[in-house]
mmCIF file of the N, C-alpha and C atoms, coordinates in Angstrom:
data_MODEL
# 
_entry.id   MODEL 
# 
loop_
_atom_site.group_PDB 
_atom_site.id 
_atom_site.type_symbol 
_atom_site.label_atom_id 
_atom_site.label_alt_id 
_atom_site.label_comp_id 
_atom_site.label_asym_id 
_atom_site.label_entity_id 
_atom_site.label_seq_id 
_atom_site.pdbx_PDB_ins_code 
_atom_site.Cartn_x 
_atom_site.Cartn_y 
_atom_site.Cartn_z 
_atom_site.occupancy 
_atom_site.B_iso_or_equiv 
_atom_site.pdbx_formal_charge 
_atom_site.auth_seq_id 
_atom_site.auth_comp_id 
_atom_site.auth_asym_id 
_atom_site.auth_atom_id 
_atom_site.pdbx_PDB_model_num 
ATOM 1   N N  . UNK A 1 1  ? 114.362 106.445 92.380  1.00 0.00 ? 1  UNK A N  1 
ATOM 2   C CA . UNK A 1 1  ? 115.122 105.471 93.152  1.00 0.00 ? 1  UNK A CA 1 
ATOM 3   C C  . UNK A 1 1  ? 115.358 104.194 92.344  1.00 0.00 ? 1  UNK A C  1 
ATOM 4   N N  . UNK A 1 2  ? 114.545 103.623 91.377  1.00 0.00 ? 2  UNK A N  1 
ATOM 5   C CA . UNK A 1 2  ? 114.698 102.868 90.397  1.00 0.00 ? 2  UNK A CA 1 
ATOM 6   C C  . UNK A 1 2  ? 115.990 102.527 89.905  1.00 0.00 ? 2  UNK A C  1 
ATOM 7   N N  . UNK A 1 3  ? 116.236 103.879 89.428  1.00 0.00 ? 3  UNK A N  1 
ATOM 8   C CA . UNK A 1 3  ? 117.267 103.763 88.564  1.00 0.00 ? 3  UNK A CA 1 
ATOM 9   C C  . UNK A 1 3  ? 118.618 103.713 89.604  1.00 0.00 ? 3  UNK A C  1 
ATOM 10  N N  . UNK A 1 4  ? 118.619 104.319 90.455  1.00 0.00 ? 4  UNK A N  1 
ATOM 11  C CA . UNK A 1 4  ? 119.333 103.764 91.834  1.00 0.00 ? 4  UNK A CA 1 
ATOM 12  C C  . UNK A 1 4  ? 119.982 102.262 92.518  1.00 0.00 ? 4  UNK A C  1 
ATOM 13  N N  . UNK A 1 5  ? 118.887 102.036 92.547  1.00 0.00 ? 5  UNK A N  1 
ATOM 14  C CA . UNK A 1 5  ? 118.811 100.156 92.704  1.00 0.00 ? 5  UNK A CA 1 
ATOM 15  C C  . UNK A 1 5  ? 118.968 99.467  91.882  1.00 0.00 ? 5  UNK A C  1 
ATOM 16  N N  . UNK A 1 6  ? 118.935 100.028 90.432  1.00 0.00 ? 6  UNK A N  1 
ATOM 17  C CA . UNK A 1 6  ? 119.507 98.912  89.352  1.00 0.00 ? 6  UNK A CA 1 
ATOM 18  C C  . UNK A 1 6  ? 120.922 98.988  89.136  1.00 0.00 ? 6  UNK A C  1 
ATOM 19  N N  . UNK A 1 7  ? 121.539 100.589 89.463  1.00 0.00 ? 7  UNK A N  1 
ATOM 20  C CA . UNK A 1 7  ? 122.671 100.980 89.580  1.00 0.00 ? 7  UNK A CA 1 
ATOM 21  C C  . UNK A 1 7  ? 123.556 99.748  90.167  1.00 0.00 ? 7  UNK A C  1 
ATOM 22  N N  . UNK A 1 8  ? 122.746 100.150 91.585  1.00 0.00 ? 8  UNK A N  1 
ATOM 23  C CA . UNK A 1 8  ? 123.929 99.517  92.389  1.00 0.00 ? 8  UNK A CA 1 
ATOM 24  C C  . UNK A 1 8  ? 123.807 97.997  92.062  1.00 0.00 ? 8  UNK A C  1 
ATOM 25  N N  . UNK A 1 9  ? 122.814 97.442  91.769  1.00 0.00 ? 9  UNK A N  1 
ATOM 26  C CA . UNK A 1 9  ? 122.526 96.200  91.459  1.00 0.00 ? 9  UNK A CA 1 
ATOM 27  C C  . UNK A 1 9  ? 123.520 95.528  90.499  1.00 0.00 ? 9  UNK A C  1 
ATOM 28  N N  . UNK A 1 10 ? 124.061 96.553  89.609  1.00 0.00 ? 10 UNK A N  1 
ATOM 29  C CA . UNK A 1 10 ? 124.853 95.829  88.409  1.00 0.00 ? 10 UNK A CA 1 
ATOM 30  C C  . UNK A 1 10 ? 126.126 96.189  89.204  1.00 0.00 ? 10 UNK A C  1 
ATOM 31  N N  . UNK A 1 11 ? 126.494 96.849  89.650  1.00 0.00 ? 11 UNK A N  1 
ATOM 32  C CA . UNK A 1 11 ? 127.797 97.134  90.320  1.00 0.00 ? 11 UNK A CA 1 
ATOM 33  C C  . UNK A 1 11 ? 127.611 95.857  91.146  1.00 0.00 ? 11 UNK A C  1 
ATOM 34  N N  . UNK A 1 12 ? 126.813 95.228  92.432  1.00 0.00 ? 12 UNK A N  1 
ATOM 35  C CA . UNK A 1 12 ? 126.997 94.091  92.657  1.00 0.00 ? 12 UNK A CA 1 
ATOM 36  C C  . UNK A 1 12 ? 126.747 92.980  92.069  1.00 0.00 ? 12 UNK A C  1 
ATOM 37  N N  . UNK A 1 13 ? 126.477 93.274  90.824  1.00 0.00 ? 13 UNK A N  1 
ATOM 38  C CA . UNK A 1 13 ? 126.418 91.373  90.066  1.00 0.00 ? 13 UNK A CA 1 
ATOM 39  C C  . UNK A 1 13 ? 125.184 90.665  90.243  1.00 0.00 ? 13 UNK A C  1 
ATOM 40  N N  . UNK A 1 14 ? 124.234 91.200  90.898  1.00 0.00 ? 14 UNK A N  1 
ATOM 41  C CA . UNK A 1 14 ? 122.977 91.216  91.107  1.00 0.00 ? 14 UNK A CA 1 
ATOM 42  C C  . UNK A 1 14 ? 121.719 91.321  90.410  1.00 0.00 ? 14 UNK A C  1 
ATOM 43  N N  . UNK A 1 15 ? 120.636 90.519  90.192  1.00 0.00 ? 15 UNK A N  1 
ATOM 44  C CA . UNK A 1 15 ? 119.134 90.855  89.743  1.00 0.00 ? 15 UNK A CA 1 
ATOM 45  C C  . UNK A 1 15 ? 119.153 92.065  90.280  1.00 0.00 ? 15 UNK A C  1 
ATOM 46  N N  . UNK A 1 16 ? 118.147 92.029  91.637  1.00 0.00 ? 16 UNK A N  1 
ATOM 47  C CA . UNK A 1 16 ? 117.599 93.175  92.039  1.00 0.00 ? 16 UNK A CA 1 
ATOM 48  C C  . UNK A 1 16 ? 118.463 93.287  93.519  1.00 0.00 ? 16 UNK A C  1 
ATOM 49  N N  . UNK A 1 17 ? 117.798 94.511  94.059  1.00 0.00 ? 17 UNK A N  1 
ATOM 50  C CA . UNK A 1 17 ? 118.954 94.698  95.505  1.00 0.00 ? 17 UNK A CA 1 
ATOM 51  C C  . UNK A 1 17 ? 117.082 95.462  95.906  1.00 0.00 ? 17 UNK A C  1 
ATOM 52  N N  . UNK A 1 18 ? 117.045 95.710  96.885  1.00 0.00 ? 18 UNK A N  1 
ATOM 53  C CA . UNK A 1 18 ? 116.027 96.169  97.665  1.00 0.00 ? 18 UNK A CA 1 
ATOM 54  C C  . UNK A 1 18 ? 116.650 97.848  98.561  1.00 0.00 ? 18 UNK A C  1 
ATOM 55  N N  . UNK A 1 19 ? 115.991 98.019  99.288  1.00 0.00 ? 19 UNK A N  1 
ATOM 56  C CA . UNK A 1 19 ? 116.688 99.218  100.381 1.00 0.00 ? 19 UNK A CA 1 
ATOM 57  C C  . UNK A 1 19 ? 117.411 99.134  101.591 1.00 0.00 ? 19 UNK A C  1 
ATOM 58  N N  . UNK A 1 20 ? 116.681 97.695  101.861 1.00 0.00 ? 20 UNK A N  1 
ATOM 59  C CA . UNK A 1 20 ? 117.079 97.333  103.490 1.00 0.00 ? 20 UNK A CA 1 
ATOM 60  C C  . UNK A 1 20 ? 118.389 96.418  103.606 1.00 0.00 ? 20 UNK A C  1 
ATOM 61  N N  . UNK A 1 21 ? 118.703 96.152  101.818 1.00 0.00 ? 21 UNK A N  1 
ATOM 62  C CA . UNK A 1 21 ? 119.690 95.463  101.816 1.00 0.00 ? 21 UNK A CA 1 
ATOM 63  C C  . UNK A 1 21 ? 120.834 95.702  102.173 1.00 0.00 ? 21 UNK A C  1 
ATOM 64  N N  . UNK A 1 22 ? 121.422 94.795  103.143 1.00 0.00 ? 22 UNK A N  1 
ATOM 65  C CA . UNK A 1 22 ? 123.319 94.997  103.226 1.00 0.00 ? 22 UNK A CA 1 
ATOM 66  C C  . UNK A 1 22 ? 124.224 94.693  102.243 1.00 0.00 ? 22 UNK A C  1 
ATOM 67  N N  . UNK A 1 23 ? 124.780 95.946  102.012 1.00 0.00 ? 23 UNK A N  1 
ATOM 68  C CA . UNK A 1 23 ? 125.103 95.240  100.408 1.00 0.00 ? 23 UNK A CA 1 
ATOM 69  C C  . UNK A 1 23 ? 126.771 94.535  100.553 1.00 0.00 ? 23 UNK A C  1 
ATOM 70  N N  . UNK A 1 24 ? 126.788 94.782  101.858 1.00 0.00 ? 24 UNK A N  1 
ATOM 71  C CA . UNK A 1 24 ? 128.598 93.279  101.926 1.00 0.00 ? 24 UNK A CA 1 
ATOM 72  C C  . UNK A 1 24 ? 127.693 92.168  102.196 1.00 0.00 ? 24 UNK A C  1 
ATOM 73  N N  . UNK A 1 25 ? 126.537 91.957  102.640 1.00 0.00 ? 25 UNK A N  1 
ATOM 74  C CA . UNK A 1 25 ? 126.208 90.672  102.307 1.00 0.00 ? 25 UNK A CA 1 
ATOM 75  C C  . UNK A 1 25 ? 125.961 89.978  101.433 1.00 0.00 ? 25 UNK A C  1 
ATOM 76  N N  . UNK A 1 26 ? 126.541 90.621  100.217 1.00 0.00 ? 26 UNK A N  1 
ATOM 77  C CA . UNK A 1 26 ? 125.796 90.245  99.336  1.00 0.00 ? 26 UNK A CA 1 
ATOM 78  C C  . UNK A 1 26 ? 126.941 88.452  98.629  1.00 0.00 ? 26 UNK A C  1 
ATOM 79  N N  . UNK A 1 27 ? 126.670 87.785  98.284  1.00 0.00 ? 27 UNK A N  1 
ATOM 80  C CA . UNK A 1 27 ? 127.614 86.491  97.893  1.00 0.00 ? 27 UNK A CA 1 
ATOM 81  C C  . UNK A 1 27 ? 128.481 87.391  97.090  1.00 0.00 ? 27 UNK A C  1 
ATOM 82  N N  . UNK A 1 28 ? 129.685 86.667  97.445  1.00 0.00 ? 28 UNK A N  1 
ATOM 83  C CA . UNK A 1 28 ? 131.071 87.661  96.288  1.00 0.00 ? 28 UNK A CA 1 
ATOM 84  C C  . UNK A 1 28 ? 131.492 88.455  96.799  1.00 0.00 ? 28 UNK A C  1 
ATOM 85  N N  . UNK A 1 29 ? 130.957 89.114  97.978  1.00 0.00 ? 29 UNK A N  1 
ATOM 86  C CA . UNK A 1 29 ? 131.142 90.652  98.768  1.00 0.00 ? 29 UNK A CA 1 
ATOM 87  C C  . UNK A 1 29 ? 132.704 90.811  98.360  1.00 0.00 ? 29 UNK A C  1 
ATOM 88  N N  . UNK A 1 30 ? 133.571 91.734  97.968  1.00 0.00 ? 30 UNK A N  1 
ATOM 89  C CA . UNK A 1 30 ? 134.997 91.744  97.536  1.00 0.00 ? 30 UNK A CA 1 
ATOM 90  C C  . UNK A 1 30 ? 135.241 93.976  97.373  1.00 0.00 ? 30 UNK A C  1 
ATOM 91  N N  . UNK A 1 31 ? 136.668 93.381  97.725  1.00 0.00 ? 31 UNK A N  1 
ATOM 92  C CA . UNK A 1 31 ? 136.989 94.991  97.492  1.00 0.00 ? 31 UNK A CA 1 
ATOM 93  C C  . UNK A 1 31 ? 136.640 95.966  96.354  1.00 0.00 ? 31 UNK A C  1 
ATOM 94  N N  . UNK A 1 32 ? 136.471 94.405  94.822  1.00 0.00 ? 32 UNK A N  1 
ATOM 95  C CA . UNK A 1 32 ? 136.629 95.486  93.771  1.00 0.00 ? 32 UNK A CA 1 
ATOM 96  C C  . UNK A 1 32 ? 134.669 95.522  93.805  1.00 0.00 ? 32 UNK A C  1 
ATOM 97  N N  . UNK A 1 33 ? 133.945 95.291  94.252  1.00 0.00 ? 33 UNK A N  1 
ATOM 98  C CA . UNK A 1 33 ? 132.300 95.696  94.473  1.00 0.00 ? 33 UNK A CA 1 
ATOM 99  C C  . UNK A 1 33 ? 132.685 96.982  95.314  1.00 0.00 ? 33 UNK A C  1 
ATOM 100 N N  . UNK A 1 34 ? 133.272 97.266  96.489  1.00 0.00 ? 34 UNK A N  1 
ATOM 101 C CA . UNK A 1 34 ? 133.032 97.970  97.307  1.00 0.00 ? 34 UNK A CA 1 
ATOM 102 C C  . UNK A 1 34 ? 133.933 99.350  96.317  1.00 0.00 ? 34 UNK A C  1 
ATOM 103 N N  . UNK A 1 35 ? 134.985 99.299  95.379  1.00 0.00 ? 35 UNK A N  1 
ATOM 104 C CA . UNK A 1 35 ? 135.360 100.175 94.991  1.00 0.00 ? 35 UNK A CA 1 
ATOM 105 C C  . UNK A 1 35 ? 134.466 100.670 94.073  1.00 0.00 ? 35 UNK A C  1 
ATOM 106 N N  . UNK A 1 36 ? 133.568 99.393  93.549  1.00 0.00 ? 36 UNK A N  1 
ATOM 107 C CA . UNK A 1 36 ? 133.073 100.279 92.259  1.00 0.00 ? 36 UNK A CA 1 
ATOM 108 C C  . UNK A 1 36 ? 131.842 101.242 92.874  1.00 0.00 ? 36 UNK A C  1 
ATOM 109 N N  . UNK A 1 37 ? 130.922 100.504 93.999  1.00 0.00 ? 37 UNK A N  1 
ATOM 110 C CA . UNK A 1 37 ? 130.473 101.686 94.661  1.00 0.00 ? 37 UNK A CA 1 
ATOM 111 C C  . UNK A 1 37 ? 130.767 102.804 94.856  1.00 0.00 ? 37 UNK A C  1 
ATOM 112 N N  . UNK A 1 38 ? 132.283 102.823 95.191  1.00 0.00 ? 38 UNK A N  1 
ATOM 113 C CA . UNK A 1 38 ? 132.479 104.047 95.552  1.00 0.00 ? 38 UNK A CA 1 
ATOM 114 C C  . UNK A 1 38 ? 132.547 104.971 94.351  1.00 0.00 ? 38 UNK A C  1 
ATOM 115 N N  . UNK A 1 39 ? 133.131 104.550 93.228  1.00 0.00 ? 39 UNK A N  1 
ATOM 116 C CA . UNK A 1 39 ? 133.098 104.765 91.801  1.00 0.00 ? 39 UNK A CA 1 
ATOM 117 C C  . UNK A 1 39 ? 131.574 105.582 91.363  1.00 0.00 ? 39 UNK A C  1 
ATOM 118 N N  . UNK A 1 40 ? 130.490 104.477 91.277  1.00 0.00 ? 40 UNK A N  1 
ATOM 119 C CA . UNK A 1 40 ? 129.108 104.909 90.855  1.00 0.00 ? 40 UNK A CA 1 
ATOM 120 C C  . UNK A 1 40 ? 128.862 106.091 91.865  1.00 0.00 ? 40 UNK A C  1 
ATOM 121 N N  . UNK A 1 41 ? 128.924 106.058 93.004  1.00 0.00 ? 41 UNK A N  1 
ATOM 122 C CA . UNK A 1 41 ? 128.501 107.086 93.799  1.00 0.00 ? 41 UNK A CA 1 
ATOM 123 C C  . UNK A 1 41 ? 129.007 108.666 93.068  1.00 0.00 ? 41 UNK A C  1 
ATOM 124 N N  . UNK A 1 42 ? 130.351 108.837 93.550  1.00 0.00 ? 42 UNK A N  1 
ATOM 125 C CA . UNK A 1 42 ? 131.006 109.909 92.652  1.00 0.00 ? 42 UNK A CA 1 
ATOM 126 C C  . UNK A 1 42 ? 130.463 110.047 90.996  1.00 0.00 ? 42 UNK A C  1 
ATOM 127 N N  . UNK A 1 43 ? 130.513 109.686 90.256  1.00 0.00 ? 43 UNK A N  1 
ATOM 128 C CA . UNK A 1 43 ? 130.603 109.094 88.678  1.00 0.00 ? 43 UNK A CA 1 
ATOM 129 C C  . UNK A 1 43 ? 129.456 109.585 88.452  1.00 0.00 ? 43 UNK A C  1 
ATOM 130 N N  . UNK A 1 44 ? 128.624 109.023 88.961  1.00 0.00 ? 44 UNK A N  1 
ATOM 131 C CA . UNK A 1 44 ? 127.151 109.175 88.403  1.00 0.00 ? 44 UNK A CA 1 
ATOM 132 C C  . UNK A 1 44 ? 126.721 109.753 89.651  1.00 0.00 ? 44 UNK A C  1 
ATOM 133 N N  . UNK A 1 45 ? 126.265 110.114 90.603  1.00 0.00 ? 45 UNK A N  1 
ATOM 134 C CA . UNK A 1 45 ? 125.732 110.780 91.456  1.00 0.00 ? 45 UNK A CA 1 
ATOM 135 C C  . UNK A 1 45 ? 126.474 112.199 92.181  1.00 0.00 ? 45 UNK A C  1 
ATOM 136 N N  . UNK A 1 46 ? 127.531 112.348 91.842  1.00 0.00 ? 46 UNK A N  1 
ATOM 137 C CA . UNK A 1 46 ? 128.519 113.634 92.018  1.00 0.00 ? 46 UNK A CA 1 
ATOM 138 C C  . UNK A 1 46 ? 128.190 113.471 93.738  1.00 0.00 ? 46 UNK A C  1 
ATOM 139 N N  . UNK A 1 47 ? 128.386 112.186 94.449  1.00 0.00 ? 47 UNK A N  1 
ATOM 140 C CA . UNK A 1 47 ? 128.660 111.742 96.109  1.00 0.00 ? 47 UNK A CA 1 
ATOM 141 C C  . UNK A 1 47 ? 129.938 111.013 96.174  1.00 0.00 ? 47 UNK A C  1 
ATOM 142 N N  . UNK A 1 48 ? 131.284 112.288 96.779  1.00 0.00 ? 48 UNK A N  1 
ATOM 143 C CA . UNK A 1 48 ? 132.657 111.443 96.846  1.00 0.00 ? 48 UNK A CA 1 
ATOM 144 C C  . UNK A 1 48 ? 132.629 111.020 98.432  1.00 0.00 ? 48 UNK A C  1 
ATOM 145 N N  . UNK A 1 49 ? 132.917 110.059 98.287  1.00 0.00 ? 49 UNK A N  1 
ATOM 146 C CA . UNK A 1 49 ? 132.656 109.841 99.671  1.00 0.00 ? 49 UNK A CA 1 
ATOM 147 C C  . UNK A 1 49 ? 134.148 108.703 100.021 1.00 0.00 ? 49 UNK A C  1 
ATOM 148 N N  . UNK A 1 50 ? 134.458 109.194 101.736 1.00 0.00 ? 50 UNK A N  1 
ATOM 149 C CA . UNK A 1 50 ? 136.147 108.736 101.788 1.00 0.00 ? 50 UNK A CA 1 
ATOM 150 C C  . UNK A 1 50 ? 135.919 106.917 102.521 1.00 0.00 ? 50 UNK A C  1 
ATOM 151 N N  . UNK A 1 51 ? 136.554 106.618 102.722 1.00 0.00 ? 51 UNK A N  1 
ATOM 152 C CA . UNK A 1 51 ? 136.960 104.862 102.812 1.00 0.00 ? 51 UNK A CA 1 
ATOM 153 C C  . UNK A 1 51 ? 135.857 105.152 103.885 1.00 0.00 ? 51 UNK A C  1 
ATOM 154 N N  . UNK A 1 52 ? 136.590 105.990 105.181 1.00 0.00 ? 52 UNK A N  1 
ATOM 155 C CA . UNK A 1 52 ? 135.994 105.784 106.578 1.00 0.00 ? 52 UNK A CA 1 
ATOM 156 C C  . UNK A 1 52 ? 134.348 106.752 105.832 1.00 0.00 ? 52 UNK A C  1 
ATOM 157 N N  . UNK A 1 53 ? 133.842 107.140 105.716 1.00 0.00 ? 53 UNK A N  1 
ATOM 158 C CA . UNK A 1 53 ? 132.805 107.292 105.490 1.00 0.00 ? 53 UNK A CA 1 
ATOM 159 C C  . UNK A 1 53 ? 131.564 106.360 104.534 1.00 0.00 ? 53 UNK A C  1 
ATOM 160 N N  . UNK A 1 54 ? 132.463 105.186 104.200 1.00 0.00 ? 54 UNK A N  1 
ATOM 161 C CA . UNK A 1 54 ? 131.672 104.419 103.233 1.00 0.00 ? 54 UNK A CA 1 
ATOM 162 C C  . UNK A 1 54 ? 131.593 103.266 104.393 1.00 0.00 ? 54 UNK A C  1 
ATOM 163 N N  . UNK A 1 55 ? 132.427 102.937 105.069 1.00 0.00 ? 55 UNK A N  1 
ATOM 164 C CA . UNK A 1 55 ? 132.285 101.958 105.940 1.00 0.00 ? 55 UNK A CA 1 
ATOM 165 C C  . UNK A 1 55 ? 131.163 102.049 107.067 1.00 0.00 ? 55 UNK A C  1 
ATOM 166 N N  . UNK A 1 56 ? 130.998 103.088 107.574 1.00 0.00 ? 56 UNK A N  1 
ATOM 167 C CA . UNK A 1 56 ? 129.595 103.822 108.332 1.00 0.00 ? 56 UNK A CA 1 
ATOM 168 C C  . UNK A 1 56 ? 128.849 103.220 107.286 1.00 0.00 ? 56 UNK A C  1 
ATOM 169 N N  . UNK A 1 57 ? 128.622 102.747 106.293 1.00 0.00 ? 57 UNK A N  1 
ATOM 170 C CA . UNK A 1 57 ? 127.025 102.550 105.702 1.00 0.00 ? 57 UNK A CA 1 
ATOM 171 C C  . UNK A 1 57 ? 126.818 101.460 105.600 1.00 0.00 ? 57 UNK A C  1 
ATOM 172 N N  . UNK A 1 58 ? 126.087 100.608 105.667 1.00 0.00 ? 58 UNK A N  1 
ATOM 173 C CA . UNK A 1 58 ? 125.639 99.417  105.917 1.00 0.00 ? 58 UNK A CA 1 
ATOM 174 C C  . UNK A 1 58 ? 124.229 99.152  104.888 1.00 0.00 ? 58 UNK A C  1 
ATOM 175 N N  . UNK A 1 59 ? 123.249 99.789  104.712 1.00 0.00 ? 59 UNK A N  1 
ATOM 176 C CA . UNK A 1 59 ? 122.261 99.305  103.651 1.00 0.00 ? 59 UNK A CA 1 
ATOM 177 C C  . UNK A 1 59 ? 122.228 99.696  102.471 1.00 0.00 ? 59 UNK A C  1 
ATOM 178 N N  . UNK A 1 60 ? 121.799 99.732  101.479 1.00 0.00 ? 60 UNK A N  1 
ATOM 179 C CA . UNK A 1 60 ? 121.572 100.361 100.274 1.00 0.00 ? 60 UNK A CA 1 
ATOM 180 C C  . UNK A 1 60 ? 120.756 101.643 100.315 1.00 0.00 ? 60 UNK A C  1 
ATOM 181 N N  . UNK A 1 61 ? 119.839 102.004 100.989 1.00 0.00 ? 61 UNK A N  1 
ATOM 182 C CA . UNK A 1 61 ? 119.594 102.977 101.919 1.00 0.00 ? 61 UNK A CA 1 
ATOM 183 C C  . UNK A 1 61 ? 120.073 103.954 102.097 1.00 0.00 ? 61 UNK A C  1 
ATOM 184 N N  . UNK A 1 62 ? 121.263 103.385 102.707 1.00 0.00 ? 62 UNK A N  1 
ATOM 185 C CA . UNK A 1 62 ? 122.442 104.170 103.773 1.00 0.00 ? 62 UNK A CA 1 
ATOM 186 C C  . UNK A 1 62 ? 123.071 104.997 102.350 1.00 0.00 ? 62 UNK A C  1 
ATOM 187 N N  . UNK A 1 63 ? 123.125 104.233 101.339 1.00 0.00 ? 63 UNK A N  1 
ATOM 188 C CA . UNK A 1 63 ? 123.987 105.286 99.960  1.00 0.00 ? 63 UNK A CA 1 
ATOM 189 C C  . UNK A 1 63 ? 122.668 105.999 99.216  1.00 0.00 ? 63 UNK A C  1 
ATOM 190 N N  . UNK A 1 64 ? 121.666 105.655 99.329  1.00 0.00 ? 64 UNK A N  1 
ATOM 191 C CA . UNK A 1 64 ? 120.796 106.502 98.652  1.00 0.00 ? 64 UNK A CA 1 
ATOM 192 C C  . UNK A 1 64 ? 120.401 107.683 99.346  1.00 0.00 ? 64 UNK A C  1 
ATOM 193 N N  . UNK A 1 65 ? 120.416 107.700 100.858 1.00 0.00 ? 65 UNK A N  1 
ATOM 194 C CA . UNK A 1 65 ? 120.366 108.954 101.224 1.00 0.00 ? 65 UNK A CA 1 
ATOM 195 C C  . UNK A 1 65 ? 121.371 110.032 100.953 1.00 0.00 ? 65 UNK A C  1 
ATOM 196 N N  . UNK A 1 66 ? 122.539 109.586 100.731 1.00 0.00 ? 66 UNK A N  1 
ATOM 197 C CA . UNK A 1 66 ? 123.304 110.444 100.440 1.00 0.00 ? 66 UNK A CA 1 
ATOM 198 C C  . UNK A 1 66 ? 123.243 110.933 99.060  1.00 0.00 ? 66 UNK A C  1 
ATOM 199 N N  . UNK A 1 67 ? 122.742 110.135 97.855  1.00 0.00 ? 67 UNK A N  1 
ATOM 200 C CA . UNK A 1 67 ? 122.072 110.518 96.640  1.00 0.00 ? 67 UNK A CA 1 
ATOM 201 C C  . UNK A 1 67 ? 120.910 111.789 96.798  1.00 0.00 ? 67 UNK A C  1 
ATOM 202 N N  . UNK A 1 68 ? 119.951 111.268 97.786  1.00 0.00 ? 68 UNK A N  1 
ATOM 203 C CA . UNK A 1 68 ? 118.726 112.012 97.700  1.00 0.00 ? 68 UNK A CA 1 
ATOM 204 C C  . UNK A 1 68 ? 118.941 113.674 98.449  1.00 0.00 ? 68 UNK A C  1 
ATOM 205 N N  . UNK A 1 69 ? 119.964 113.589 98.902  1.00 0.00 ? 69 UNK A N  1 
ATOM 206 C CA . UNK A 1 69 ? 119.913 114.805 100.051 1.00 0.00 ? 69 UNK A CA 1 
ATOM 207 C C  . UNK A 1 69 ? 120.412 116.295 99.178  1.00 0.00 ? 69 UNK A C  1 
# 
């Protein structure tokens, strides 16, 4: 999961990100963060996942389960 959270961490511009984190809360929250998520997910985790299905997720969590499953 490490390597997970640093993932997404640099995709948001971020030190560290935690699990419970919301990651549109994050300062800067912007479309091109939310695309590159969607980017790393696919890219590096082979998880394509569609607009309306990324919007259902809300924590950092919420995308790692879909990593872990």
């Amino acid at each position: 999961m490490k390597k997970f959270l640093d993932d997404v961490a640099s995709v948001l511009d971020v030190e560290t990100v935690t699990p419970d984190m919301r990651f549109r809360d994050v300062d800067g929250w912007c479309s091109l963060m939310a695309f590159g998520l969607l980017v790393m997910m696919e890219n590096d985790y082979g998880v394509a996942l569609t607009i309306e299905e990324f919007m259902r997720l809300e924590t950092v969590e919420d995308l790692y389960r879909l990593v872990a499953r």
